[in-house]
N, C-alpha and C positions, 0 to 999 in steps of 0.2 A: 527531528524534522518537523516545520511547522505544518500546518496546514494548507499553504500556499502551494508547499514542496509536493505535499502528499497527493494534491488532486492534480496537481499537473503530472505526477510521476504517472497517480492511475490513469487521467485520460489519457497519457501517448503511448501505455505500457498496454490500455485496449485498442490503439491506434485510431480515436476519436480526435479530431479538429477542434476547435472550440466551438466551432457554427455547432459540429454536430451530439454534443454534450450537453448544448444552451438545446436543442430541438427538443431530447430526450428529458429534458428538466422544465421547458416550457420557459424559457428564459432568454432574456439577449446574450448573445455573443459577447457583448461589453461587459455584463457580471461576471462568465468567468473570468472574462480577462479581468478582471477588479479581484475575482479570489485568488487567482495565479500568482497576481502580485502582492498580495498579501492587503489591497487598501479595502474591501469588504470579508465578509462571511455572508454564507447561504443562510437563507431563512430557515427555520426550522424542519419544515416538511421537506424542504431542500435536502437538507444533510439526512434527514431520512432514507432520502429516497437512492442520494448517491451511496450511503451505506450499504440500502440492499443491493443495487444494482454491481457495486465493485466486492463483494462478499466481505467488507470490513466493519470492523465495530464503529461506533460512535466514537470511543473510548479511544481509537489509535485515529480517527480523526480530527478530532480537536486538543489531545494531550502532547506535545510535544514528543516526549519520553518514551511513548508507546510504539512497540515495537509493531510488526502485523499480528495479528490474529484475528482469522478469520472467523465469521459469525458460523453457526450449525451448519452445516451443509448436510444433511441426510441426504436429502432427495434432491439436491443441485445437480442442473443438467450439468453437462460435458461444456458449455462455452464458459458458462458459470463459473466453473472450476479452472477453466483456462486464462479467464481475466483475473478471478484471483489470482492466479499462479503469477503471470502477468505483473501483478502489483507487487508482488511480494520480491520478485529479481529484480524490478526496478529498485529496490534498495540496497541491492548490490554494491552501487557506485558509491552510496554513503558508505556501509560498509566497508569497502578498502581504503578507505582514507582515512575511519576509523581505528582502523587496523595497523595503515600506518602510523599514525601518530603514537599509539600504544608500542609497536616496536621501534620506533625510531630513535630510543636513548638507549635499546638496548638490555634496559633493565623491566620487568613487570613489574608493579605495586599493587595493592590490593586494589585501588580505583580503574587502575586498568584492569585488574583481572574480571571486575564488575562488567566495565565496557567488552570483553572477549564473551564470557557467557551470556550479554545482550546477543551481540554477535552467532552466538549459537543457535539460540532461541529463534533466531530469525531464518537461520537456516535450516533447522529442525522445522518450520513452517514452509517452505519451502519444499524440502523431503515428502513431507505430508502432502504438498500441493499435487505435487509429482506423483505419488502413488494414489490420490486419488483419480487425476488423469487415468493411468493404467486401469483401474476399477471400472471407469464409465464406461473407456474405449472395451474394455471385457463386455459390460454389463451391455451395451449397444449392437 
């Protein structure tokens, strides 16, 4: 997923506008629609800032290949943990296509079997997202 994919997945997966993710970044409306589409990237303190703010690495932001995983969360509040969670099912819809494509001959090979345990990985984040929900909503 590039980059383009991934911030538009997180901002509609926190249910932000673009007005209101440019507010929160101190930005036009117009740059994210320029990252959306893939014709810029964020300045540096940018992508900082949306890293902390959506609990994702740098690393699954700008690397194509990178699956979620989410930054430390020790002491992340309960919404914290809900926009991760948030980001993380929005790549759900990658995933099944993925998925398709891997069983649509029918047969697995090892490159697919690579792409299924991506697959997992992401859902094992996912699981985690989930039980940490449960913790806050205890711990609150």
């Amino acid at each position: 997923m590039s980059f383009a994919e991934k911030i538009l997945s997180l901002r509609t997966g926190a249910r932000l506008s673009q007005e209101g993710l440019a507010e929160k970044l101190d930005v036009s409306r117009q740059a994210v629609s320029k990252w959306e589409s893939g014709v810029t990237l964020p300045e540096t303190d940018k992508l900082i800032y949306i890293s902390n703010m959506f609990g994702v690495s740098l690393d699954y932001l700008l690397k194509d290949d990178v699956v979620v995983k989410p930054i430390a969360h020790g002491t992340e509040s309960l919404d914290r943990v809900v926009l991760r969670f948030l980001g993380s099912a929005q790549d759900m819809d990658s995933l099944s296509k993925i998925l398709i494509d891997v069983i649509q001959d029918g047969v697995i090979d090892a490159g697919e079997r690579e792409k299924l345990k991506g697959i997992l990985e992401v859902l094992d984040s996912i699981i985690e997202s989930i039980q940490d929900i449960k913790l806050k909503i205890i711990e609150e």
